[in-house]
ROTORMAR-458898 format. One line per 3 residues: their letters; for each residue x, y, z of N, C-alpha, C. Coordinates in nm, 3 decimals. Each point is the difference from the previous one (the first is absolute). Layout:
<pts>
a) X:Y:Z:X:Y:Z:X:Y:Z | ...
</pts>
This chain:
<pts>
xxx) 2.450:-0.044:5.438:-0.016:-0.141:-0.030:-0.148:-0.033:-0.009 | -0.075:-0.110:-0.046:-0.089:-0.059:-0.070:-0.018:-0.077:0.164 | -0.135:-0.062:-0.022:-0.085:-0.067:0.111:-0.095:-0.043:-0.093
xxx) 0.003:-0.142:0.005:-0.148:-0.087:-0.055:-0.123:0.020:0.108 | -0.117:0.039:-0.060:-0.095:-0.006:0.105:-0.054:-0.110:0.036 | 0.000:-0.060:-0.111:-0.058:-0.171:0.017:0.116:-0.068:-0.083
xxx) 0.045:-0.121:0.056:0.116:-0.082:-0.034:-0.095:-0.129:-0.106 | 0.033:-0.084:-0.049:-0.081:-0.038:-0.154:-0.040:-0.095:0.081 | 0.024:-0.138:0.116:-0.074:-0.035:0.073:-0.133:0.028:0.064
xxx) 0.024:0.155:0.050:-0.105:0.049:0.085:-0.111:0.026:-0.117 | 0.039:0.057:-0.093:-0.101:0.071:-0.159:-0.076:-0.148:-0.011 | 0.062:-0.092:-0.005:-0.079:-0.170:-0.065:-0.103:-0.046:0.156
xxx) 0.081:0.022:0.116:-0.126:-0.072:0.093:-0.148:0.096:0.009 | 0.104:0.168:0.002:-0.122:0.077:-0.027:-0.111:-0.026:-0.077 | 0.021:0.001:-0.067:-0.071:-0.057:-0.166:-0.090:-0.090:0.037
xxx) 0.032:-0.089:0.056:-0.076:-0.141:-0.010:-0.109:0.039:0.170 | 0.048:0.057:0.053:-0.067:0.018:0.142:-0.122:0.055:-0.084 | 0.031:0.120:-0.074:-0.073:0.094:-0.045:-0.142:-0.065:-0.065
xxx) 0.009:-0.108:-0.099:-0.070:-0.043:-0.055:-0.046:-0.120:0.042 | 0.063:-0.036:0.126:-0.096:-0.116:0.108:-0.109:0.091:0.062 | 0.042:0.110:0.002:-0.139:0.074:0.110:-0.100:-0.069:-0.047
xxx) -0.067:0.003:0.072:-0.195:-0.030:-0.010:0.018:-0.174:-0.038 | 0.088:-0.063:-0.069:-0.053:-0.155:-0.033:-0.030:-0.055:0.079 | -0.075:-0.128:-0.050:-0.029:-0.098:0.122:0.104:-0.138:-0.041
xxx) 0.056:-0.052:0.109:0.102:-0.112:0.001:0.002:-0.027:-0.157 | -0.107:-0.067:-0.028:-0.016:-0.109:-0.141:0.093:0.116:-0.118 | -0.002:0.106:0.009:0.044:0.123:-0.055:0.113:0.010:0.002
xxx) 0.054:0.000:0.109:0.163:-0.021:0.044:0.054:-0.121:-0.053 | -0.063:-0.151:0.076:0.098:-0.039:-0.070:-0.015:-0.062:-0.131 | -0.116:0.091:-0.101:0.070:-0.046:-0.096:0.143:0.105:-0.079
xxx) -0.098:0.112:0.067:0.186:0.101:-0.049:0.100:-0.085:0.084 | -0.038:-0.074:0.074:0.188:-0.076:0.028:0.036:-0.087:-0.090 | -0.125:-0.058:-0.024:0.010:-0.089:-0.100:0.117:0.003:-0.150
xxx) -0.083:0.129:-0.029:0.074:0.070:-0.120:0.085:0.030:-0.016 | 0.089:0.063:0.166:0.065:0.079:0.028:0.157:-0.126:-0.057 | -0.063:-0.143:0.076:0.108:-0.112:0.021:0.008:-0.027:-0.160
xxx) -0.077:0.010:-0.071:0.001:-0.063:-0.134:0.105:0.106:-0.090 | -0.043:0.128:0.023:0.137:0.099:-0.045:0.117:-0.024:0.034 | 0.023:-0.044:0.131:0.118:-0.001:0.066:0.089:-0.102:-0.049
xxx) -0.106:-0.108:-0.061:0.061:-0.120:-0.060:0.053:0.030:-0.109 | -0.070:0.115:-0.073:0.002:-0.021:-0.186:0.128:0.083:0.025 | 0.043:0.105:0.108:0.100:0.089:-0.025:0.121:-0.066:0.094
xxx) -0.025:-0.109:0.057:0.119:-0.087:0.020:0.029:-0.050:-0.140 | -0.064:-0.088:-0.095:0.007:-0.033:-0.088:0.078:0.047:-0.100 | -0.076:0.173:-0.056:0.080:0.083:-0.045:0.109:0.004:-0.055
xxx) 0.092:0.101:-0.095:0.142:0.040:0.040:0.050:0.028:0.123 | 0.102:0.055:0.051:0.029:0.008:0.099:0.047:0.167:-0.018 | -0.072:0.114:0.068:0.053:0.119:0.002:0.134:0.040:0.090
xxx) 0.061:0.079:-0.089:0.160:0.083:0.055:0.014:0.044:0.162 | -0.121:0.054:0.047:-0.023:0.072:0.117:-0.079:-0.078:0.095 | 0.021:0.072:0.147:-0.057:-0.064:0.056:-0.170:0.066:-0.011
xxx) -0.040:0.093:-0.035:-0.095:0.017:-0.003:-0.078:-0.034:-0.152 | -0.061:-0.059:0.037:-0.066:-0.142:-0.076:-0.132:-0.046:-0.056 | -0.054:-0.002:-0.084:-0.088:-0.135:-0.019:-0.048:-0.074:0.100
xxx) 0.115:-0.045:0.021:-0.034:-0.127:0.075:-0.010:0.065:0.166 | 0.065:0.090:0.012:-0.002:0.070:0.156:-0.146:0.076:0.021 | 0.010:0.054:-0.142:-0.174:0.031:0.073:-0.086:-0.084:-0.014
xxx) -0.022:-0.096:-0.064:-0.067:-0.094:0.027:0.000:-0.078:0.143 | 0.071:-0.025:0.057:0.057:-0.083:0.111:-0.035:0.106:0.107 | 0.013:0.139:-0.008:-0.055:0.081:0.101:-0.151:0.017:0.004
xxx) -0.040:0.049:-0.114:-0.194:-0.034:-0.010:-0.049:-0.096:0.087 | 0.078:-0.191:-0.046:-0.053:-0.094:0.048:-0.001:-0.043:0.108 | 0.105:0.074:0.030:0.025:-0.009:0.185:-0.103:0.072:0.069
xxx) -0.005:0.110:-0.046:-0.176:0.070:0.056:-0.124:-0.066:-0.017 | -0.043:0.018:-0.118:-0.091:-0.074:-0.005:-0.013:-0.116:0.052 | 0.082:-0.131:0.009:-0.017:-0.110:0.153:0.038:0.082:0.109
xxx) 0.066:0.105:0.044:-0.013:0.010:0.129:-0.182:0.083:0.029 | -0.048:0.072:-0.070:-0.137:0.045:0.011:-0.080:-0.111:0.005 | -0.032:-0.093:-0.080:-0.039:-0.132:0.015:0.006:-0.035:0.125
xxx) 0.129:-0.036:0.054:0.041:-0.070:0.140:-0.094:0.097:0.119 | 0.047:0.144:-0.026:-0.079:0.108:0.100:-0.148:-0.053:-0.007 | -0.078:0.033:-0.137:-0.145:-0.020:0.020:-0.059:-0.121:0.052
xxx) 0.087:-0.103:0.016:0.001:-0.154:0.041:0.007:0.064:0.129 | 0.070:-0.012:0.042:0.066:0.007:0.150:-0.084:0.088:0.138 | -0.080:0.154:-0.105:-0.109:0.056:0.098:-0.126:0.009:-0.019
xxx) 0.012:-0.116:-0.174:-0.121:-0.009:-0.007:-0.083:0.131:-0.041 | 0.049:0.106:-0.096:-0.032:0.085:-0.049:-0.098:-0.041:-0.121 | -0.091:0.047:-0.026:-0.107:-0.014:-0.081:0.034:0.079:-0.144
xxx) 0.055:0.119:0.027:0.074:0.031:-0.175:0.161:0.095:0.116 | 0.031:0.000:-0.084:0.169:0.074:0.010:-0.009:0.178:0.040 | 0.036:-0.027:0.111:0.024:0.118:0.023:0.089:0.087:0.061
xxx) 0.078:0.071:-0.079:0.180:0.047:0.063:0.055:0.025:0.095 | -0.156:0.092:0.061:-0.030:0.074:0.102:0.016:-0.126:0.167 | -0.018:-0.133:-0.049:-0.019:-0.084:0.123:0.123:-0.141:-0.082
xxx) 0.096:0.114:-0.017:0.134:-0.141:-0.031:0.036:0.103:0.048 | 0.075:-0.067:0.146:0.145:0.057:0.036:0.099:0.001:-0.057 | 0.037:-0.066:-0.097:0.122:0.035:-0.020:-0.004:0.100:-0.121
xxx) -0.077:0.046:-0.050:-0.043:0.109:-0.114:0.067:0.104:0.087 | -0.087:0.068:0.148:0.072:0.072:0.037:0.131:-0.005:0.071 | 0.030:-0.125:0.019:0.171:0.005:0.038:0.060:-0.001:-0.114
xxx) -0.041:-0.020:-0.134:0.077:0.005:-0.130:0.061:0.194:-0.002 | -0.102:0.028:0.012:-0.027:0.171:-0.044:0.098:0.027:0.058 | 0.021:-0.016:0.157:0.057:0.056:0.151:0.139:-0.003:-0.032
xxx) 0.008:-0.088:-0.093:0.167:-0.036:0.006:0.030:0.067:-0.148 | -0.084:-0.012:-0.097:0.006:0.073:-0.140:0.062:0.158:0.075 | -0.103:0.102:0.120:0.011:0.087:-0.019:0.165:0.049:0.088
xxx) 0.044:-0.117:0.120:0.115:-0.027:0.039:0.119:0.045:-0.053 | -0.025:-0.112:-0.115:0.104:-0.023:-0.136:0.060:0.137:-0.067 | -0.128:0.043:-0.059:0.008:0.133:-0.041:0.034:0.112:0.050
xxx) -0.013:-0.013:0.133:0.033:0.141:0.100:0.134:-0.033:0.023 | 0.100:-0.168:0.003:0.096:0.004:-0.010:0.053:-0.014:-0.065 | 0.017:0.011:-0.174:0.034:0.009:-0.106:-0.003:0.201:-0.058
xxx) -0.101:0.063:0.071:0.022:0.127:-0.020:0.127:0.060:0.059 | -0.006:-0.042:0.123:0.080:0.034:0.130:0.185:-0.003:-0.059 | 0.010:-0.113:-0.042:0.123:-0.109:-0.033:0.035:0.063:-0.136
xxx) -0.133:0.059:-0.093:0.013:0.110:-0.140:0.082:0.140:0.008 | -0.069:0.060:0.139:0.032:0.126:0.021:0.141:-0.014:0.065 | 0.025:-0.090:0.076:0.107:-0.029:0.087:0.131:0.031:-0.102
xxx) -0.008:-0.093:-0.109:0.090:-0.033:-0.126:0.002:0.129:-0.052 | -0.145:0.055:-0.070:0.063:0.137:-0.079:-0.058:0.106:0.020 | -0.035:-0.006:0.125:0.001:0.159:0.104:-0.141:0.071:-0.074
xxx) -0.076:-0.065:-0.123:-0.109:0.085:-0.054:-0.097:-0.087:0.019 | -0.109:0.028:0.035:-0.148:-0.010:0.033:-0.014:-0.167:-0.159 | -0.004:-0.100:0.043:-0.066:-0.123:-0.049:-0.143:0.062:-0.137
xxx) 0.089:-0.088:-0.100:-0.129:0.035:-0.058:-0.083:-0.223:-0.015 | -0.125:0.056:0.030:-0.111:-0.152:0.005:-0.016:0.010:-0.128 | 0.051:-0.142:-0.051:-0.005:-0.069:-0.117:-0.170:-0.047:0.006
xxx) -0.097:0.000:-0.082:-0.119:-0.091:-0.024:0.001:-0.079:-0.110 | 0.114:-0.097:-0.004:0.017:-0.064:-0.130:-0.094:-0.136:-0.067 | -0.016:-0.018:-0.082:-0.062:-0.071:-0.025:0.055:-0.148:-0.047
xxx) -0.072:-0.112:-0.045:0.170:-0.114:-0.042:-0.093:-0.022:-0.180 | 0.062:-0.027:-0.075:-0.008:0.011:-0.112:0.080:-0.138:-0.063 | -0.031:-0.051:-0.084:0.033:-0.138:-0.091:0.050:0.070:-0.120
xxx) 0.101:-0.016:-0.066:0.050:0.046:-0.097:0.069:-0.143:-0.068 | -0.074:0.001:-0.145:0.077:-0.108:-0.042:0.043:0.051:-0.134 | 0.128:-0.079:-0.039:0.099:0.045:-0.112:-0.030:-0.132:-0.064
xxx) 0.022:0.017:-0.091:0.017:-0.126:-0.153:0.094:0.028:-0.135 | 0.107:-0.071:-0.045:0.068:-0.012:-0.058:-0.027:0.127:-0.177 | 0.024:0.119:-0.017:-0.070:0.032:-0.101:-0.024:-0.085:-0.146
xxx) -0.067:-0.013:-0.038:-0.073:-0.089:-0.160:0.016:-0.168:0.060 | -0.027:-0.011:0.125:-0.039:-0.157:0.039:-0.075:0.019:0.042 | -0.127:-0.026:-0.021:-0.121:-0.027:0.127:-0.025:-0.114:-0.004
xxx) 0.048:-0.103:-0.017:0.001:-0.138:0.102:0.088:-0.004:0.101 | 0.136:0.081:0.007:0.109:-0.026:0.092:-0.056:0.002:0.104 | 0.056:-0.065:0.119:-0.012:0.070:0.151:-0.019:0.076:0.076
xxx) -0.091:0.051:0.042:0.029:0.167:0.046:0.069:-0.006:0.120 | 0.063:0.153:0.031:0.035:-0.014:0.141:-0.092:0.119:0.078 | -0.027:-0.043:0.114:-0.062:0.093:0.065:0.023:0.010:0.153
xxx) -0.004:0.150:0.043:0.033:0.002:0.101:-0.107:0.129:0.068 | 0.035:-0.008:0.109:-0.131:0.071:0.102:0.111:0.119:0.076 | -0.060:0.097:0.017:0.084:0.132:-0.002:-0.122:0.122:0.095
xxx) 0.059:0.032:0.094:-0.070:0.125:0.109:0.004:0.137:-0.062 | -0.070:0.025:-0.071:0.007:0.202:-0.065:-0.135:0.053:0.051 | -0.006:0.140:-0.073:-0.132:0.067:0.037:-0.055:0.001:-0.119
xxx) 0.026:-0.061:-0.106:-0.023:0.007:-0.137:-0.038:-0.105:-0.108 | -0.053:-0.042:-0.079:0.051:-0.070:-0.120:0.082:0.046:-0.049 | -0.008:0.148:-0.057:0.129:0.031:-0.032:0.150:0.013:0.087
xxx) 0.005:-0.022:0.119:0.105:0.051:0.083:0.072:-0.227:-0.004 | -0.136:-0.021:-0.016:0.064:-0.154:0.022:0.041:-0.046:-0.094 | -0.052:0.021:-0.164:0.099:-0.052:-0.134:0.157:0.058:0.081
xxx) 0.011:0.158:-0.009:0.105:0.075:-0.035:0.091:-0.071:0.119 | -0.042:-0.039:0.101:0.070:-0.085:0.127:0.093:-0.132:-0.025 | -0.102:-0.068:-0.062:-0.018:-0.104:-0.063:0.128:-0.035:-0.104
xxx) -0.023:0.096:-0.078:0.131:0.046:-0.154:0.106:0.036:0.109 | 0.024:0.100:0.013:0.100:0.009:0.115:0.083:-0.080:0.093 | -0.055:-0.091:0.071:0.033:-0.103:0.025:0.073:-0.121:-0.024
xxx) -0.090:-0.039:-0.147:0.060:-0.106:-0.092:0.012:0.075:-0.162 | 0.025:0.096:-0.032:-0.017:0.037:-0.142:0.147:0.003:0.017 | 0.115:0.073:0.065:0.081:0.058:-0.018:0.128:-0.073:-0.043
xxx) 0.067:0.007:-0.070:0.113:-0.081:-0.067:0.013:-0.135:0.136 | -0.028:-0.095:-0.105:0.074:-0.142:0.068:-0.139:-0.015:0.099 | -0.086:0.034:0.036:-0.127:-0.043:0.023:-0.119:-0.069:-0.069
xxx) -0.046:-0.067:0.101:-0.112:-0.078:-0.106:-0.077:0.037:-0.128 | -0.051:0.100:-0.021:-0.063:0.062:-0.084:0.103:-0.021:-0.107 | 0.118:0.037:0.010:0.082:0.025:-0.061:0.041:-0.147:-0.096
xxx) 0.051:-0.051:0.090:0.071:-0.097:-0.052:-0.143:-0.127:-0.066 | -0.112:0.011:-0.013:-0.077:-0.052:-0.109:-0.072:0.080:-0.082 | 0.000:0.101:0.032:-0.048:0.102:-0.099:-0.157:0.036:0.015
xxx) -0.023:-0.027:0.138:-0.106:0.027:0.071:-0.062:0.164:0.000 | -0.110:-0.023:0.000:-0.109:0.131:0.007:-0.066:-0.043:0.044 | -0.014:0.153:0.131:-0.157:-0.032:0.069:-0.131:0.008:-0.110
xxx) -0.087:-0.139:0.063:-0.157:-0.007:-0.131:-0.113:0.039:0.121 | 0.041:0.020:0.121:-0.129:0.033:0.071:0.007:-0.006:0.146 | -0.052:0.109:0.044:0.024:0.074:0.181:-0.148:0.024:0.049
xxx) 0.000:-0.076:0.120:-0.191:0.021:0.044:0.038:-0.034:0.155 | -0.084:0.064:0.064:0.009:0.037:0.150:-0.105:-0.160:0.051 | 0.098:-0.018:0.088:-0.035:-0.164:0.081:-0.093:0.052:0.117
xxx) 0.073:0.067:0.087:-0.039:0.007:0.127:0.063:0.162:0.070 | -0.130:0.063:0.007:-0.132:-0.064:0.074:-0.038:-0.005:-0.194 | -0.161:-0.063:0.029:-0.047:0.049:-0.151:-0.002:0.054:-0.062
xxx) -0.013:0.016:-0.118:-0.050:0.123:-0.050:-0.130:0.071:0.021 | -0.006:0.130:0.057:-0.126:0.042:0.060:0.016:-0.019:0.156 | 0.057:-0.105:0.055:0.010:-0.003:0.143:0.103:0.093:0.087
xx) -0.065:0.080:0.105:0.109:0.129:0.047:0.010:-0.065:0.112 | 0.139:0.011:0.078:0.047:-0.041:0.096:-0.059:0.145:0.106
</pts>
């Protein structure tokens, strides 16, 4: 059986911890700033199939970024630093918890040694073929791939009587959300 190493929550606060290092407040909150203004436009939005989301990672970013805000307020930190937020390392403590009981609960089930997923989350959006004004639909999907996340993706909803299907949808484009591109967990 399969084991996520990082669950798509943990990949988004990571992320944002990552690139608070070193700021100073005014820094933070304007990434909260930003963070709330996304959160709005992807409430706004369509509304995606899954729970993993647009709008969910947005809403997870922004929750960090004000809670780092609140931290550097609160001890009065001069720029951000991971190393002196407790809960960075109680985040980890329980990340590595999780995982040791998700291996455990793997092997338990099918008696063979867990293999650790390092997946990445990926945006894949489909559009109606010969409309490009229609609607798109898009949805957010955990692979190790661009390619592993179209073919996921099709799979999913391509197959008779699925979305793809029933408008005559093709994927127009697959790009890795989180962590960045370039950013290694």
């Amino acid at each position: 059986m399969s084991v996520y190493e990082y669950l798509p929550a943990e990949i988004a606060r990571l992320g944002v911890t990552r690139k608070a290092a070193g700021l100073v407040l005014g820094q933070v909150q304007t990434h909260a700033r930003l963070s709330r203004e996304r959160e709005e436009r992807a409430r706004q939005g369509p509304a995606e199939i899954l729970n993993l989301s647009e709008l969910m990672i947005a809403m997870w970013e922004c929750a960090e970024w004000e809670r780092i805000a609140h931290v550097m307020t609160e001890q009065q930190m001069p720029v951000y630093v991971p190393g002196q937020d407790p809960r960075v390392g109680r985040r980890e403590e329980q990340r590595m918890q999780r995982v040791a009981l998700d291996v455990a609960a793997a092997e338990q089930h099918g008696g063979a040694p867990a293999e650790m997923l390092r997946h990445r989350i990926y945006r894949i959006v489909a559009q109606r073929a010969g409309s490009p004004g229609e609607p798109r639909l898009t949805v957010h999907m955990m692979a190790s791939s661009l390619g592993e996340a179209a073919h996921r993706a099709w799979t999913v909803y391509g197959r008779p009587g699925g979305l793809y299907q029933q408008g005559s949808y093709r994927i127009t484009s697959v790009e890795q959300v989180l962590p960045e591109p370039g950013e290694l967990l």
